[in-house]
C-alpha positions as CSV (number, residue, x, y, z in Angstrom):
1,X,109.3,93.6,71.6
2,X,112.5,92.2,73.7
3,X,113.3,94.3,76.6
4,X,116.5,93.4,77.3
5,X,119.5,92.7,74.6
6,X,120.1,89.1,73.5
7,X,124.0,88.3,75.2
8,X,124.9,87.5,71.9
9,X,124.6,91.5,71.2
10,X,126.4,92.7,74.0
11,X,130.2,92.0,73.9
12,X,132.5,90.6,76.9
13,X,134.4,94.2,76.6
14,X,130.9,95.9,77.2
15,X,130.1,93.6,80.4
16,X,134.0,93.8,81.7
17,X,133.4,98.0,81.3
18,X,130.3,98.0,83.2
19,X,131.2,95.9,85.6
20,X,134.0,97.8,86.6
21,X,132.0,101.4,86.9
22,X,128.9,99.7,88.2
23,X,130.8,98.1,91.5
24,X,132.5,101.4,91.5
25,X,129.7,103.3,91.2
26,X,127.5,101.2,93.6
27,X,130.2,101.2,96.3
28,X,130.5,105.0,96.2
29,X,126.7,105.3,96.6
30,X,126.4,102.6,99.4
31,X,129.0,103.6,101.3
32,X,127.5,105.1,104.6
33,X,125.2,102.1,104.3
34,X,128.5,99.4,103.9
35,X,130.4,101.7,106.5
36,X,127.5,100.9,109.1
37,X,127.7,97.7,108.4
38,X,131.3,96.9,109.2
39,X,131.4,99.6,111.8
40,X,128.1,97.0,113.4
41,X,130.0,94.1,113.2
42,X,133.5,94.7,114.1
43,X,131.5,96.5,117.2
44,X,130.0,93.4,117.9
45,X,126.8,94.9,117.7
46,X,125.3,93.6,114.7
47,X,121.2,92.8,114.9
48,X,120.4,92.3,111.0
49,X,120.1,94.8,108.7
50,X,117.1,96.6,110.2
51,X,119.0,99.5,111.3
52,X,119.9,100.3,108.2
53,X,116.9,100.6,106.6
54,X,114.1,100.8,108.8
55,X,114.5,105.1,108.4
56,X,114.0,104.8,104.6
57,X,117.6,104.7,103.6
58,X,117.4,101.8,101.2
59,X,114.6,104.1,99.5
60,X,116.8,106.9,98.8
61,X,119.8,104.7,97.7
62,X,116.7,103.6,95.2
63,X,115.9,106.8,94.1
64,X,120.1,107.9,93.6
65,X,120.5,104.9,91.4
66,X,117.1,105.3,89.3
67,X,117.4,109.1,89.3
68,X,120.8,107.9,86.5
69,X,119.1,105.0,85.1
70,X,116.1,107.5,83.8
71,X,118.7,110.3,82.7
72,X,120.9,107.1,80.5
73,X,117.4,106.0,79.1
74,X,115.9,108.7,78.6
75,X,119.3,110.3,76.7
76,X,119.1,106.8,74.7
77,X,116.0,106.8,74.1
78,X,114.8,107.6,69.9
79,X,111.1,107.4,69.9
80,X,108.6,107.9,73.2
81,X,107.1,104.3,72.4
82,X,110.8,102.4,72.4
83,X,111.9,99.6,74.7
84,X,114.5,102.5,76.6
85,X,110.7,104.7,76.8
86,X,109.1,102.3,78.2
87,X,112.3,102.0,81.4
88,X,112.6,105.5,81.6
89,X,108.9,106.1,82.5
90,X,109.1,102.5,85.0
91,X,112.1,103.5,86.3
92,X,111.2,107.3,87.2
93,X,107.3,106.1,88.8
94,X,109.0,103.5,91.0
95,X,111.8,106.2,91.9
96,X,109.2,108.8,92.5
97,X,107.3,106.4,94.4
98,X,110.5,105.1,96.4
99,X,111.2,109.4,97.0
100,X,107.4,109.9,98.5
101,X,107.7,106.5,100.7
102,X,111.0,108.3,102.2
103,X,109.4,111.5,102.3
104,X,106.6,110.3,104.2
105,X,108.8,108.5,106.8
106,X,110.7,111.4,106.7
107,X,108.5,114.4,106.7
108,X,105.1,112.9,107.9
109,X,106.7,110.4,110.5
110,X,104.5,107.7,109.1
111,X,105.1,103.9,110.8
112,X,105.4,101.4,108.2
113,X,104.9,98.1,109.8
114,X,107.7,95.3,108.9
115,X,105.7,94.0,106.3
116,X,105.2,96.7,104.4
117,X,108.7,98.7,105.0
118,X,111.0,94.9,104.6
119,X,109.6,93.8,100.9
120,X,109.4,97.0,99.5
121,X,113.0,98.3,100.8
122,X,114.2,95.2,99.7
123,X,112.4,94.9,96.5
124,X,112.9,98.8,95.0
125,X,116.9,98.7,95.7
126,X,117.1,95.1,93.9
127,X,115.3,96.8,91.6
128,X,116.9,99.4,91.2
129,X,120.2,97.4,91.4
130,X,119.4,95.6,88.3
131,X,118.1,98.8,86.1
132,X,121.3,100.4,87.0
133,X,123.4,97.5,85.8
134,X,121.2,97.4,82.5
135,X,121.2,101.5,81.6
136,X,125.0,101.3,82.3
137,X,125.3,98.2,79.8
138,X,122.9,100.1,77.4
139,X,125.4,103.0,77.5
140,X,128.3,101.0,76.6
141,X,126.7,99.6,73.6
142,X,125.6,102.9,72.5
143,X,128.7,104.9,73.7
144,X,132.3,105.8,71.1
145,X,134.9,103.9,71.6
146,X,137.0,107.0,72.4
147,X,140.3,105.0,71.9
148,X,138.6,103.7,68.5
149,X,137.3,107.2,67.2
150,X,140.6,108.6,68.2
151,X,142.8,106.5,66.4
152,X,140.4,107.2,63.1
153,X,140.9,110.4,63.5
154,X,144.5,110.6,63.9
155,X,145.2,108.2,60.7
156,X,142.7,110.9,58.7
157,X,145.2,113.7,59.4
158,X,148.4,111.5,58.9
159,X,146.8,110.7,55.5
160,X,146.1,114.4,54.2
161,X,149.6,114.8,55.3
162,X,150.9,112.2,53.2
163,X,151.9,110.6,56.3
164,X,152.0,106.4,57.0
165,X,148.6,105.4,59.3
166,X,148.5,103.2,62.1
């Protein structure tokens, strides 16, 4: 059982569509975190990226962008044993676990060291990153071509009418 689609599946149009809504999309949701990055720099006060994600934050960015990944999978999804199954249920156990890591900084004040709080910071949002990307490309392929479907239906009515279609 393949995972992912083979390229030769997934169109140029599909990638160009989700490209666009993903950068969209990821911008919206990163934006305090990309405003507090140029805000550091233009200040000159710039010291890495620790700042920014040494309180959890990259966790609940994780969470945001898994928390729609499940919903596209798990609306995609036919059978509770198929390829967008098995994602749904990764996805939502490394988004609940990203949600109790942030919660226990949060709520419990718990000190992560560096090498704990770095890799998995790092390695949930590139996680999550990726998923995103794939359950927004999984929704294009499965998604109407609105423009399509509405063309269809506007020659069906032109030809009860008698009408010339498009």
């Amino acid at each position: 059982m393949k995972i992912f689609p083979k390229l030769s599946a997934v169109t140029l149009e599909s990638h160009k569509n989700t490209i666009v809504f993903f950068v969209v999309t990821l911008v919206a949701n990163l934006l305090p975190l990309l405003l507090g990055v140029l805000i550091a720099v233009v200040r000159e006060k710039w010291s890495g990226l620790e700042p920014f994600y040494s309180g959890g934050e990259f966790y609940i960015y994780s969470a945001a962008l898994l928390g729609s990944s499940c919903y596209i999978f798990y609306t995609l999804k036919k059978k509770n044993y198929d390829k967008l199954s098995l994602l749904f249920f990764l996805s939502g156990f490394i988004g609940l676990a990203s949600s109790l890591l942030y919660a226990l900084l949060i709520a419990d004040k718990a000190q992560f060291s560096q090498a704990v709080l770095t890799p998995t910071s790092y390695g949930i949002l590139t996680y999550a990153v990726f998923i995103y990307y794939y359950a927004e490309l999984t929704d294009q392929r499965k998604g109407v071509n609105v423009g399509a479907q509405e063309r269809k239906d506007i020659d069906d009515i032109k030809g009860e009418l008698g009408g010339e279609q498009t």
